[in-house]
VMD Tcl script that draws the C-alpha trace (Angstrom):
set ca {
  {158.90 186.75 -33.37}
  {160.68 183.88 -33.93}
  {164.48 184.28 -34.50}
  {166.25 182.69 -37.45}
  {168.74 180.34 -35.50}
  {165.93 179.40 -32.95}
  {165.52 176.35 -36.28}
  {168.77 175.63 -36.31}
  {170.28 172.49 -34.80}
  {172.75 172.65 -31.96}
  {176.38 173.57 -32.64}
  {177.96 170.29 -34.50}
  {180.83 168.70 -32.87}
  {184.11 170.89 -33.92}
  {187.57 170.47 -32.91}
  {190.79 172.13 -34.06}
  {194.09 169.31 -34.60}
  {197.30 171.35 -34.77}
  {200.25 169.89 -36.06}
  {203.45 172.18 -34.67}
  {204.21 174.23 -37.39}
  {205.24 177.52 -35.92}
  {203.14 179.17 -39.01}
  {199.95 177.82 -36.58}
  {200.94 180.11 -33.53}
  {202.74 183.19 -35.42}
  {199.62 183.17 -37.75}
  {196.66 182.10 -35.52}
  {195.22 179.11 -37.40}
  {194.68 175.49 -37.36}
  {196.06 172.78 -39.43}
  {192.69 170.70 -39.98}
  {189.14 171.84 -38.22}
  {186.72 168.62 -38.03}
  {183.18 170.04 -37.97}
  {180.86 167.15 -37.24}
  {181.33 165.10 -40.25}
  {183.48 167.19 -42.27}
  {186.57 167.83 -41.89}
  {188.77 170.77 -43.23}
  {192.64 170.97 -43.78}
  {194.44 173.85 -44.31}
  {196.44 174.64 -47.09}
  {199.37 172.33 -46.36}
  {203.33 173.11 -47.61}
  {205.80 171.20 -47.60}
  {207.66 171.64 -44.73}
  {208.85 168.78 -42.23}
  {207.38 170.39 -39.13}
  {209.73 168.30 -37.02}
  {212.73 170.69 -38.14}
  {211.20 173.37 -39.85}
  {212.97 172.51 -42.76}
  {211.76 172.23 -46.49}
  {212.98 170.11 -49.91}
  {214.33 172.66 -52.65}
  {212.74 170.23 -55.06}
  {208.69 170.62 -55.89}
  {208.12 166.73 -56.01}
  {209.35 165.88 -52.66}
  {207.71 169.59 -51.41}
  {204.41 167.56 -52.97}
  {205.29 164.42 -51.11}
  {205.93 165.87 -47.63}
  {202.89 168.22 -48.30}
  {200.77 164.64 -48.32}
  {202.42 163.05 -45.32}
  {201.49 166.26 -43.25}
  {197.70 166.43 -45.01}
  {197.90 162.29 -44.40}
  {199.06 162.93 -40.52}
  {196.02 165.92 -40.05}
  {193.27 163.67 -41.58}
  {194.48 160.34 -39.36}
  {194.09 162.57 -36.68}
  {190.67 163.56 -37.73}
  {189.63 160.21 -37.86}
  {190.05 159.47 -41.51}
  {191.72 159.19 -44.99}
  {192.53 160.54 -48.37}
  {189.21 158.18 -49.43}
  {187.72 160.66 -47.74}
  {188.39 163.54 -49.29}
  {185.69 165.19 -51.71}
  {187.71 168.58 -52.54}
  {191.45 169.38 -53.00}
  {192.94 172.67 -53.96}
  {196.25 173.12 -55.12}
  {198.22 176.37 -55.61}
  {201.56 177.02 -56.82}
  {203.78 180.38 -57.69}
  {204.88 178.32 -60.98}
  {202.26 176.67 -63.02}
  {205.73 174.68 -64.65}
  {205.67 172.59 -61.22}
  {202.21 171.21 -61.48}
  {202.89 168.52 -63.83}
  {205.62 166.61 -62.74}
  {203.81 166.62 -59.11}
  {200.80 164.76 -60.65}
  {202.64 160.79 -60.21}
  {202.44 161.66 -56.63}
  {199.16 163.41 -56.35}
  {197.54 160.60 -58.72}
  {198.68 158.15 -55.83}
  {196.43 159.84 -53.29}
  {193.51 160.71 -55.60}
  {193.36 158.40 -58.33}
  {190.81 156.31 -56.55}
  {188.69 158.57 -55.00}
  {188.44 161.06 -57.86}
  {187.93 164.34 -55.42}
  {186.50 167.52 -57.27}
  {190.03 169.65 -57.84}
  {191.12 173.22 -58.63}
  {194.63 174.18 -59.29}
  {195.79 178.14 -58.79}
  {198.86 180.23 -59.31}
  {199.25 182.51 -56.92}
  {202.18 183.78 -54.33}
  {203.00 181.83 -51.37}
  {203.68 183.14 -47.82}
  {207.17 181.65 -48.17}
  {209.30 182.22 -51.53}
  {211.10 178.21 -50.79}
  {207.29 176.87 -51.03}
  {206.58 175.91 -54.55}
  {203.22 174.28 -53.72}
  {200.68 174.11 -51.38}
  {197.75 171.80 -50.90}
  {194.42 171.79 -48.88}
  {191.61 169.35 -48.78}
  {187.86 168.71 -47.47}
  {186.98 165.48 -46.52}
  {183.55 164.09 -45.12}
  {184.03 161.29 -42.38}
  {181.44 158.18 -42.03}
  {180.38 159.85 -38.84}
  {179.61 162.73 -37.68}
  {181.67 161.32 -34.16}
  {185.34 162.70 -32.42}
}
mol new
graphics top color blue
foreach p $ca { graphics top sphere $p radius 0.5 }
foreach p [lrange $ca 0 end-1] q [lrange $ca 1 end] { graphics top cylinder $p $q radius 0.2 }
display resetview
């Protein structure tokens, strides 16, 4: 009998990047997880994980949100041209508009496929939160 993963390829290079955010230890999660050519980054807030602090204003919470996203996916070994998916979910659908000058800078180019939900956040101060997929060139570190 032959079992079903006995046709499936070896395990895939994966490797977890952390970025310091105490949510990572209290929770038990990584930031990104690259799995051979993909790469996956958790949703993403805007806090400055240097001093756990975070803007009362959604635009800048959408800014620092990319510079943390940016950080994960340099680490990772790529880009925002490399991202194919983005989700973005917000407590206030109100906020999603005037974040889009700042999203439209990332994605404009690249065109990723997008959802936006409105849901509750772990954190009442987080008025957005952002994850994305990306597929690297190759499939390497």
């Amino acid at each position: 009998m032959i079992h079903p993963s006995d046709d499936l390829p070896p395990r895939a290079f994966r490797r977890a990047i952390l970025s310091g955010s105490e949510f990572e230890e209290r929770i038990g999660y990584a930031r990104a997880v690259v799995d051979g050519d993909r790469v996956h980054v958790s949703g993403t807030t805007g806090f400055d994980y240097s001093t756990m602090t975070i803007s009362d204003d959604v635009v800048e919470q959408a800014e620092q949100c990319l510079r943390n996203i940016g950080a994960a996916l340099a680490e990772a070994g790529c880009t925002f041209a490399d991202v194919v998916r983005v989700r973005y979910l917000l407590p206030d659908r109100a906020d999603f508009e005037p974040c889009w000058p700042v999203l439209r800078r990332c994605f404009e180019e690249v065109r990723p496929a997008a959802t936006m939900m409105v849901c509750g956040l772990a954190d009442p101060r987080m008025r957005i939160e952002i994850e994305v997929d990306a597929r690297r060139l190759s499939g390497a570190g």
